[in-house]
C-alpha positions in Angstrom: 65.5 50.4 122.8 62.1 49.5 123.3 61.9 46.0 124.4 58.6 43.1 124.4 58.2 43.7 128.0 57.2 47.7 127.4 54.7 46.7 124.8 53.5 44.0 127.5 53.7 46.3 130.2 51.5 49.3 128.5 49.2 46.9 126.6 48.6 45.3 130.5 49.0 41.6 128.7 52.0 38.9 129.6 55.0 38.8 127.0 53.4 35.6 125.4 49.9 37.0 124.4 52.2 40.4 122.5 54.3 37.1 120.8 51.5 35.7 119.3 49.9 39.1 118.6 53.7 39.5 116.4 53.1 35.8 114.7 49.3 36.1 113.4 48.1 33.4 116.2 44.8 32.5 117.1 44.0 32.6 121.0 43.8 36.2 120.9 41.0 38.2 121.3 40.6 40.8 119.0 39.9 43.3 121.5 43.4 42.2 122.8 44.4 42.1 119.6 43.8 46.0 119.0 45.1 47.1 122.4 48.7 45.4 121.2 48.6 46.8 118.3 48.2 50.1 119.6 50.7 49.8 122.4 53.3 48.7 119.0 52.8 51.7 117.3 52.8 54.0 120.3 56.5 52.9 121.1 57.3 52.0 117.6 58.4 48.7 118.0 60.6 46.4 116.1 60.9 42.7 116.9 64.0 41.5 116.6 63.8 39.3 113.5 66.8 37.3 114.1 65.3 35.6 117.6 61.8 35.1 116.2 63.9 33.0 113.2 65.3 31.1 115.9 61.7 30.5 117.4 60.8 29.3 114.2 64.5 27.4 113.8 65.0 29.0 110.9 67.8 31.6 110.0 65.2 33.6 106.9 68.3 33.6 104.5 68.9 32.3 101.7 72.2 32.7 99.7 72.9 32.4 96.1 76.5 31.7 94.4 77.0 33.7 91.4 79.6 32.4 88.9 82.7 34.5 88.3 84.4 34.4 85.0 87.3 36.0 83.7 87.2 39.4 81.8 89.1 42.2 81.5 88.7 44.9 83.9 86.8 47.0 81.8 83.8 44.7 80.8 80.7 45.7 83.1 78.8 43.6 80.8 79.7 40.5 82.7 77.2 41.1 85.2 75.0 42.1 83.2 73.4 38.3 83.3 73.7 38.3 87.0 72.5 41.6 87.9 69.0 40.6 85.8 69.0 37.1 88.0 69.7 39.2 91.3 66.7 41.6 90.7 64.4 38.6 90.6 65.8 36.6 93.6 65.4 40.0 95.4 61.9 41.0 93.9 60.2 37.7 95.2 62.1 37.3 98.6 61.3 40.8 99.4 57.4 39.7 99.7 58.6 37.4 102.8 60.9 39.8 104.6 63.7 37.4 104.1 67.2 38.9 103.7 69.8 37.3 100.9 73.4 36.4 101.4 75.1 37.1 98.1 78.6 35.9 97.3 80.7 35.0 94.0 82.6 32.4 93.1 85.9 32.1 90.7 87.1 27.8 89.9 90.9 29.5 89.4 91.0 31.1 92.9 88.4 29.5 94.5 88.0 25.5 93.9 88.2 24.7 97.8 85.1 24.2 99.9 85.7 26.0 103.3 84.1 29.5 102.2 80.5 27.8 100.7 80.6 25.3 103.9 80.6 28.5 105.9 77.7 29.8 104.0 75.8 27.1 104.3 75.7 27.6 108.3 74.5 30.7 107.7 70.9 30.1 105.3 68.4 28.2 105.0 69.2 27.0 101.4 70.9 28.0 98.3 70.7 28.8 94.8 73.4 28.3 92.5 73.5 30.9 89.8 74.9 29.1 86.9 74.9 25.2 86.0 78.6 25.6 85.4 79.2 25.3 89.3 80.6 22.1 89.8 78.7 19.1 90.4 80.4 17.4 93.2 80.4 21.1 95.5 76.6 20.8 94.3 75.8 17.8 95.8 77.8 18.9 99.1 75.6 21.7 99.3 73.2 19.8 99.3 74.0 17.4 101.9 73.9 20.6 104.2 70.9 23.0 103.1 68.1 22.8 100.2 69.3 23.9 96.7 68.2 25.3 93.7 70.3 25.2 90.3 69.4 28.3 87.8 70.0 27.6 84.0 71.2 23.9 85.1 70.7 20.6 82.8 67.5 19.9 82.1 68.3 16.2 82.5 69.6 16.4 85.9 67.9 14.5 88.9 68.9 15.3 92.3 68.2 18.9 92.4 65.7 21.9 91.7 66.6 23.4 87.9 64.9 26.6 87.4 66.0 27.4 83.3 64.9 28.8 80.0 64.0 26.4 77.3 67.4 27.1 75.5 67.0 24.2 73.1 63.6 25.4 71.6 64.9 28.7 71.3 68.0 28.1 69.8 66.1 25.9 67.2 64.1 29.2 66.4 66.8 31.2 65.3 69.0 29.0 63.5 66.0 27.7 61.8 65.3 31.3 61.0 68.9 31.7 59.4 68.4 28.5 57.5 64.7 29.1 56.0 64.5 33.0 56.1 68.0 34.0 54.9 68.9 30.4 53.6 72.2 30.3 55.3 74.0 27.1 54.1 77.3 27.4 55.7 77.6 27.9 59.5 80.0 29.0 61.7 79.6 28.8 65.7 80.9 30.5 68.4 80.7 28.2 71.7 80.3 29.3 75.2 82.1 27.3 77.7 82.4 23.6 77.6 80.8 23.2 81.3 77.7 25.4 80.7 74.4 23.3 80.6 72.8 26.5 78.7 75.9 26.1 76.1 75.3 22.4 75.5 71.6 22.7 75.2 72.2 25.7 72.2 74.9 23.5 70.8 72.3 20.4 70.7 69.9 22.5 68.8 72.5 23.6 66.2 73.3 20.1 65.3 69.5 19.2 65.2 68.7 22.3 62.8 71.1 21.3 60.8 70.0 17.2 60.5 67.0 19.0 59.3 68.3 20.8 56.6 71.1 18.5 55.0 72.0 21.6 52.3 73.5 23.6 55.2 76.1 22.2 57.0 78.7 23.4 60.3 81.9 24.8 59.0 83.6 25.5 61.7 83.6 26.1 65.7 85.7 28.2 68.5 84.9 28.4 72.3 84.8 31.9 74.1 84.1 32.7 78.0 80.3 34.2 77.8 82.4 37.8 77.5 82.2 40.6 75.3 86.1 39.9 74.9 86.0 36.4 74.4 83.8 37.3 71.0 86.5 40.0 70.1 89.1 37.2 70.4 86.9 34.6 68.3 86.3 37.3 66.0 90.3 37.6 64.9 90.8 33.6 65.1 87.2 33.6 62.6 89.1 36.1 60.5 92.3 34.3 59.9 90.5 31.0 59.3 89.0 32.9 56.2 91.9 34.7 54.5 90.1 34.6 51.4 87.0 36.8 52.5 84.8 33.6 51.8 83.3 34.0 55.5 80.4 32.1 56.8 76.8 33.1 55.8 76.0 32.8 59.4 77.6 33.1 62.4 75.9 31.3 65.3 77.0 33.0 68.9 76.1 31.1 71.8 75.1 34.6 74.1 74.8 38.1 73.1 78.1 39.4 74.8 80.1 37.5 72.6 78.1 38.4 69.9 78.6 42.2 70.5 82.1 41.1 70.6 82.0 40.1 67.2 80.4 42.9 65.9 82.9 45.5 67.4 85.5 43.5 66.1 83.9 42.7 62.7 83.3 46.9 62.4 87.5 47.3 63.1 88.3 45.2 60.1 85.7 46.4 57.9 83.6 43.1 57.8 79.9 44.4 56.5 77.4 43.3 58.9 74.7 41.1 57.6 76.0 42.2 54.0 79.1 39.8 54.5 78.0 37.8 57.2 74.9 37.3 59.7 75.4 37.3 63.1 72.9 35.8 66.3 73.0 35.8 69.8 71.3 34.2 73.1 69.9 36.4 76.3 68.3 39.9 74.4 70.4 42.0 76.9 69.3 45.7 76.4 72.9 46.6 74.5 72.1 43.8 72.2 69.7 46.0 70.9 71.8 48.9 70.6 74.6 47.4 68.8 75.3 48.1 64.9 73.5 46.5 63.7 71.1 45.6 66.2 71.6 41.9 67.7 69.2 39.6 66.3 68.9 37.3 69.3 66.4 35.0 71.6 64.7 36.5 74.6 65.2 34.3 77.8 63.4 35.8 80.8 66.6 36.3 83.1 64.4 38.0 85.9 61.6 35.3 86.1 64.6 32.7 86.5 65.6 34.3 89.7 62.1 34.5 91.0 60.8 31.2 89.8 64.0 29.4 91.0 63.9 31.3 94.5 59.7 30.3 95.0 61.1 26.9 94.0 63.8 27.0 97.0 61.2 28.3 99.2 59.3 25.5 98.6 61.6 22.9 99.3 63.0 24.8 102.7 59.2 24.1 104.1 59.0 21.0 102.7 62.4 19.3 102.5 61.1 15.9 100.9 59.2 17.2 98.0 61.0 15.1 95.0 63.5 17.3 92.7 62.0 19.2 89.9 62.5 20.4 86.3 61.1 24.0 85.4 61.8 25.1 81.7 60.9 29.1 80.8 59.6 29.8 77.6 61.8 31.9 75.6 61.2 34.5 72.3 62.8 35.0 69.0 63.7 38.5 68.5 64.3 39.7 65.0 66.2 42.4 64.2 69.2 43.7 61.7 72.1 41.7 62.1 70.5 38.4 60.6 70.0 40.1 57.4 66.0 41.2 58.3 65.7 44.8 57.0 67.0 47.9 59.1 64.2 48.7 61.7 62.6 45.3 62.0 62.1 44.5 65.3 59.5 41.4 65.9 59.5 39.3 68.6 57.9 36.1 68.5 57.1 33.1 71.1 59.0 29.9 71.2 57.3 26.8 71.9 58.7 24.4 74.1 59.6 21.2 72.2 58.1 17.7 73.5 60.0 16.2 76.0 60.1 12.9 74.5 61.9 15.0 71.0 64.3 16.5 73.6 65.1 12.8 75.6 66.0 11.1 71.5 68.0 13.8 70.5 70.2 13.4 74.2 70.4 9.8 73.1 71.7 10.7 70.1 74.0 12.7 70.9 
């Protein structure tokens, strides 16, 4: 293996001036410079990352905790969030040659703290893929390394939040149910009681409907975020309605449990918007290839990744920068199953509501 002392040796320089050659130093001439350069590519050498980290005291990894859930063995779909977050943590620390430490996390077989305490000796901070993960391991994290919360509470303080403006857009499409299709009665289909992103869509339910005192809530179930969980509401929405006086609407807190709904919906012969409307969160591609397609809002999964990872990169150069709120705009996405006619498809921007709108409403709740 070709070693820093053969590049030394054949560029006729000491071991230090071929270091500071590797780290873009000054004190080099550029005549120098070239002749390192040369004598590099002429033994095709590689530094050895891992002790020029340890010059620079750090480890260049970052890890990120991705939330587990429950599903049946058969529903790929669950990743299908995370895979979309992975792709942008990766496609911005690429650019720095950094490498990422990926692991998963499950409360019901994991709630201990020995396997993330080991992780954190092994980065130089952490992003936390959902703002499920529980607070107090949050704030042990980070006693230990920098951290970065994707799709956390917008209100929270002691850490970097990296999320999509869920409340705005969740205010768009309920709003378009109420004025477009003048949906009166609602039904909605919860994601998990811990989810930040949940809690914000549920907030902008109830504020949709203040609005608009001629439609009201009729009813609510929780699922898991899975494709199975909206099967499952699907049936308990079915036997709550034995007459076949369903809900105009049906309000889905994600799109995999709105795809759930659909397939179930199509097994017992419920009509699809005929019968009832039906509206999801994320715009994940199968959304769109549902039947009929998945009237939904567009949150930009990949830019969450990427802006939350800049964010941490951030913070790992400069610990003491004070904690900070990013919201992504989302889109509305028209399409078939909110009663629009078959073949719309028309997306359309989402403005972020005022912050001081967003603080009252928090208050009032």
């Amino acid at each position: 293996m070709t070693t820093l002392y053969d590049v030394a040796r054949l560029a006729g320089v000491s071991t230090a001036t071929v270091s500071r050659v590797l780290h873009e130093q000054d004190r080099v001439r550029e005549s120098t410079r070239a002749r390192v350069k040369k004598a590099i590519e002429e033994l095709g050498y590689v530094p050895d990352s891992a002790a020029q980290s340890l010059s620079r005291r750090r480890k260049e990894v970052i890890g990120i905790i991705c939330i587990e859930r429950p599903a049946n063995n058969h529903e790929n779909m669950n990743l299908t969030y995370t895979d979309e977050l992975l792709h942008g943590v990766e496609a911005h620390i690429r650019t720095l040659d950094w490498s990422l430490l990926i692991t998963f996390w499950n409360e019901a077989t994991d709630p201990g703290f020995p396997r993330l305490d080991a992780m954190s000796g092994k980065v130089d901070g952490v992003l936390i893929g959902e703002g499920s993960f529980p607070p107090r391991l949050v704030d042990r994290l980070a006693r230990r390394v920098p951290v970065a919360v994707i799709a956390g509470p917008p209100d929270e303080r002691q850490v970097d939040i990296v999320t999509a403006d869920n409340h705005a857009g969740s205010v768009a499409v309920v709003t378009h149910l109420v004025e477009a299709h003048g949906s009166r009665r609602l039904f909605h289909l919860d994601g998990p009681a811990n989810a930040p992103d949940a809690s914000q869509r549920r907030l902008a339910l109830e504020q949709v409907l203040r609005d608009h005192p001629g439609s009201r809530l009729i009813g609510t179930t929780h699922g898991s975020f899975s494709v199975e969980s909206g099967e499952d509401a699907a049936i308990r929405i079915l036997d709550a309605f034995p007459e076949g006086r369903l809900p105009d609407a049906i309000v889905c807190a994600n799109d995999q449990m709105a795809i759930g709904l659909l397939r179930a919906f199509a097994k017992g012969g419920v009509r699809v918007p005929e019968e009832v409307a039906v509206v999801g969160f994320d715009d994940i591609f199968p959304g769109s290839l549902s039947n009929p397609p998945l009237t939904t809002v567009y949150q930009p999964m990949r830019t969450l990744g990427e802006r939350a990872c800049a964010r941490l990169m951030e913070r790992i150069a400069a610990p003491d920068l004070p904690p900070t709120v990013e919201l992504l705009p989302t889109e509305l996405v028209i399409r078939q199953s909110c009663g629009c006619p078959p073949g719309s498809t028309i997306r359309q921007p989402v403005h972020h509501l005022p912050r001081t709108l967003l603080r009252t409403l928090r208050e009032e709740r």
